[in-house]
N, C-alpha and C positions, 0 to 999 in steps of 0.2 A: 699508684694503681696501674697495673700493665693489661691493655685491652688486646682479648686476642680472638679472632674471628672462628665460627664454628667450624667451618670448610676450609682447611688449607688449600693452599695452590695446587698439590697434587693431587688432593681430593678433587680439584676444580679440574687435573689433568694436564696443569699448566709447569711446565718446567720452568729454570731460569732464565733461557733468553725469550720464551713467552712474555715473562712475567717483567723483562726490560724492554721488549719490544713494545707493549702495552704503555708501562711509566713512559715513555718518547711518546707515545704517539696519542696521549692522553694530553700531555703540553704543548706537542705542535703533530696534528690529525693532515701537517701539509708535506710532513718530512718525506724527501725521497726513498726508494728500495735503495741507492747506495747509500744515502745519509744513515738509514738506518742500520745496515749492513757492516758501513764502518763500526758505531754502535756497539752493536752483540757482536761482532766476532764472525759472522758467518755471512755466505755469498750471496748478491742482490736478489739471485731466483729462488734464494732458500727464503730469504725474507718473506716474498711477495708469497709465496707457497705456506709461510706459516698465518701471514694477517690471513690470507683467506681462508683456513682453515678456522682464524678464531671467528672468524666473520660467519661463515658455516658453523658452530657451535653454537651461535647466540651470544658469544663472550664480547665480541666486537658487536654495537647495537645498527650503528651507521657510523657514517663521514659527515659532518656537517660544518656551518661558520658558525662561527659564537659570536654573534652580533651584539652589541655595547647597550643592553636594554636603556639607560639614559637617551640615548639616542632616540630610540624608536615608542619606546613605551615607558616612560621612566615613572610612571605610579607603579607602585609595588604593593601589594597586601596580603597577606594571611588571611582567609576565610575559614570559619568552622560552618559547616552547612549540618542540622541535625534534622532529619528527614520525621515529618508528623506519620507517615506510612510506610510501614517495612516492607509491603509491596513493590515499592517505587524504586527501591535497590537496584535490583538491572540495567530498568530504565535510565535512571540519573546516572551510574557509570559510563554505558554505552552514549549517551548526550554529552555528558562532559568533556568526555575525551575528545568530539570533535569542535572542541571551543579552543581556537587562539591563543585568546585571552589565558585560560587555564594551564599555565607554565607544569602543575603539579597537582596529583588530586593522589589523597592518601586515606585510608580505613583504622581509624585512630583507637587508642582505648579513651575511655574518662567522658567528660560529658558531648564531645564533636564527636559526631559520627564521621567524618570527614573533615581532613584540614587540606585546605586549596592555596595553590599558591598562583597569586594571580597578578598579571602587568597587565597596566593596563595604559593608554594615551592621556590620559586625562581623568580628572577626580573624577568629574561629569560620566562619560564611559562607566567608571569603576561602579558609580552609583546605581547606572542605570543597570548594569550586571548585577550585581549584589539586591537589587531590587523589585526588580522587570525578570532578566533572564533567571537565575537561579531558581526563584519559586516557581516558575512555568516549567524548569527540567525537574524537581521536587515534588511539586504540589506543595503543601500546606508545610514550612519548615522554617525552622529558626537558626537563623544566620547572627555570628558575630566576627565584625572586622577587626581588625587590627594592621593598623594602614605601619609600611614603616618609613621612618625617618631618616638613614641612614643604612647603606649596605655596607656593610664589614669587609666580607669574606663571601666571595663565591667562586668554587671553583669545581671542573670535571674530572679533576683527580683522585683517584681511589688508593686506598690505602692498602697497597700489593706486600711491602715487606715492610718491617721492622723502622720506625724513622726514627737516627740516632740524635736529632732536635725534642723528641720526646721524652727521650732515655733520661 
């Protein structure tokens, strides 16, 4: 089965060397205007003229480090948070998103109104979030964890063209 995204690249506006400038700088966000220049084919100030044009489009989000969550926060869990009041929608978005902790917060179908994804320092932390903080950004809601065991796969790469390991 061949998965194929609604919006093309050119719908997105994004040509070819966008769309390799992007793949580079999604696996290394340190690479130089010359590293990348070599790259695509085109000169170091076309480079730096195209990232900041994706950066002005909203295509580029930020530049950041992708720090090793084992290190710093290595509990990881899945939260479904199902909110007892549909009032509280606004509010518990707007609260969430300033929580740390809250790597991910999503508007799901099926029984979670939200599925969270959350690192945390410590089961202890994880607990008292999931117990303490949650129903206080909520009010009255019903939470189910699902702590995990093992990280597979994580990665910040998007799936720009065609990957012939899928084919």
């Amino acid at each position: 089965m061949e998965y194929t995204s609604q919006a093309s690249d050119s719908e997105a506006g994004l040509d070819e060397v966008d769309t390799l400038l992007l793949s580079r700088l999604m696996r290394d966000g340190r690479a130089t205007w010359s590293d990348l220049a070599v790259d695509v084919g085109i000169s170091a100030p076309a480079v730096a003229h195209r990232v900041r044009r994706l950066v002005e489009q909203g295509v580029i989000r930020q530049f950041a480090a992708w720090v090793e969550p084992a290190v710093l926060a290595p509990v990881t869990a899945f939260v479904t948070v199902q909110l007892g009041d549909a009032r509280r929608h606004d509010e518990f978005r707007e609260r969430v998103g300033k929580l740390d902790a809250v790597q991910e917060c999503h508007l799901v179908s099926g029984d979670g109104g939200y599925l969270l994804k959350v690192r945390e320092r410590s089961l202890e932390r994880l607990a008292r979030l999931v117990h303490a903080v949650l129903p206080e950004l909520a009010g009255p809601c019903r939470t189910t964890t699902t702590l995990v065991l093992q990280q597979i796969k994580e990665s910040p790469v998007l799936p720009l063209y065609e990957d012939p390991a899928e084919a």
